[in-house]
C-alpha positions in Angstrom: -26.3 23.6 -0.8 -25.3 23.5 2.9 -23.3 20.4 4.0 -23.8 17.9 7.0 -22.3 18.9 10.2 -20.6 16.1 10.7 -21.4 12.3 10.6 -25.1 13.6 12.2 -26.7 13.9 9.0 -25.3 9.9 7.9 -26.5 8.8 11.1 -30.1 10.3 11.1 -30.5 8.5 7.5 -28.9 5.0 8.6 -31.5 5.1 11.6 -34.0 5.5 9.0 -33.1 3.4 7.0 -32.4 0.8 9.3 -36.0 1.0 11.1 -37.6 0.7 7.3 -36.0 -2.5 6.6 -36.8 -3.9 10.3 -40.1 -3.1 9.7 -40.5 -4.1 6.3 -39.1 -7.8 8.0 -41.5 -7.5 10.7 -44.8 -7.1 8.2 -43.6 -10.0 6.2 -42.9 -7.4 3.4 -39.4 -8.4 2.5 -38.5 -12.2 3.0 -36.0 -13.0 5.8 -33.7 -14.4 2.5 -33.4 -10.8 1.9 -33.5 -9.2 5.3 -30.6 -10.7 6.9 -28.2 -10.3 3.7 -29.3 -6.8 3.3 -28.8 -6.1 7.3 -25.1 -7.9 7.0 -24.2 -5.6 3.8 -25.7 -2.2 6.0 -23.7 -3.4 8.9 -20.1 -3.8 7.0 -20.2 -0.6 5.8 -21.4 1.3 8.4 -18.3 -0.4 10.2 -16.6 0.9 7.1 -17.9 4.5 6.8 -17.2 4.3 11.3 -13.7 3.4 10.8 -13.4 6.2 7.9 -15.0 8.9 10.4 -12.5 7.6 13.6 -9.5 7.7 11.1 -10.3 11.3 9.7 -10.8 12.7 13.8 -7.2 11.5 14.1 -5.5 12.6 10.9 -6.7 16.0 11.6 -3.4 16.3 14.1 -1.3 14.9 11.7 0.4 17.5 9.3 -1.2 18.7 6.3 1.9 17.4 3.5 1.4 14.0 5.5 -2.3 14.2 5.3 -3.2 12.8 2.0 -0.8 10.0 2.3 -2.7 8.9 5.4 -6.1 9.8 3.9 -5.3 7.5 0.9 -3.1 4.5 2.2 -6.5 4.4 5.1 -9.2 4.1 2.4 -6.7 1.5 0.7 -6.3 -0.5 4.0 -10.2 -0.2 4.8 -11.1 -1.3 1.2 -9.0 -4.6 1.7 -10.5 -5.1 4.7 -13.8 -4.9 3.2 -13.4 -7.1 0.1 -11.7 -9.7 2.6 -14.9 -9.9 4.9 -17.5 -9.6 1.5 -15.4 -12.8 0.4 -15.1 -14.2 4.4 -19.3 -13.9 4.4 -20.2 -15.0 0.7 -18.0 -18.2 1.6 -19.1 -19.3 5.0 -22.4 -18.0 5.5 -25.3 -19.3 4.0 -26.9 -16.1 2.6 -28.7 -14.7 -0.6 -25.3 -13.1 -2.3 -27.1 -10.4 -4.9 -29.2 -9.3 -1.8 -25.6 -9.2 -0.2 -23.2 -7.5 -3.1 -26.4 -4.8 -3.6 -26.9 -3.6 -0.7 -23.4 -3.9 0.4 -22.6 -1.7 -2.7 -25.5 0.7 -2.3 -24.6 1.2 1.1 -21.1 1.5 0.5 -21.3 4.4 -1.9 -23.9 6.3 0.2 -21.5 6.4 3.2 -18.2 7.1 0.8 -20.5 9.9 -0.7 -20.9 11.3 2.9 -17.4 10.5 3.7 -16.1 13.2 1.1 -18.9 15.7 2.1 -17.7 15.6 5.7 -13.6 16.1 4.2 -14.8 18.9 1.7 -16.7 20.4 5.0 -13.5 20.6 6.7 -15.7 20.2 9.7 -13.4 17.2 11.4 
């Protein structure tokens, strides 16, 4: 199995998948209670998997005993972050929370899942 060059093969699929829930909002397919939740959880962790890809481009100049440290006190820092604006937006907003937390989740895992790809690629 060849891996993604890159974050090119992440972004093709969150275009995709981006463009089938749009139009599955626009054909009245999936209700706007479910859109905008789902759309919110896509967005935090694309700014999640974004941060993760921006961090790796500069820890490849740091050395390779501090590496790991980095690596692991980043994806501490950006999972704080996270549960601190899934809490901030189940609070304050007024939004359908299991269409929220699942695709939140779902999309979550798919970028972490490209996020080791692209460190076992060595490509960054």
């Amino acid at each position: 199995m060849t891996l993604p060059k890159g974050p090119f093969f992440s972004l093709l699929i969150t275009i995709i998948i981006f463009c089938a829930f749009t139009l599955l909002s626009v054909l009245d397919i999936m209700s706007k209670d479910y859109f905008f939740p789902a759309l919110l959880g896509f967005i935090l962790s694309l700014v999640n998997f974004a941060i993760g890809y921006l961090s790796l481009t500069k820890l490849k100049k740091n050395s390779s005993k501090n590496f790991l440290v980095y690596l692991m006190g980043g994806m501490l820092i950006r999972m704080l972050i996270m549960l601190l604006l899934v809490f901030i937006c189940l609070y304050f907003l007024e939004i359908n929370p299991l269409s929220f937390i699942f695709s939140f989740l779902f999309f979550y895992v798919f970028f972490l899942i490209n996020e080791v790809f692209y460190l076992k690629s060595g490509n960054f």
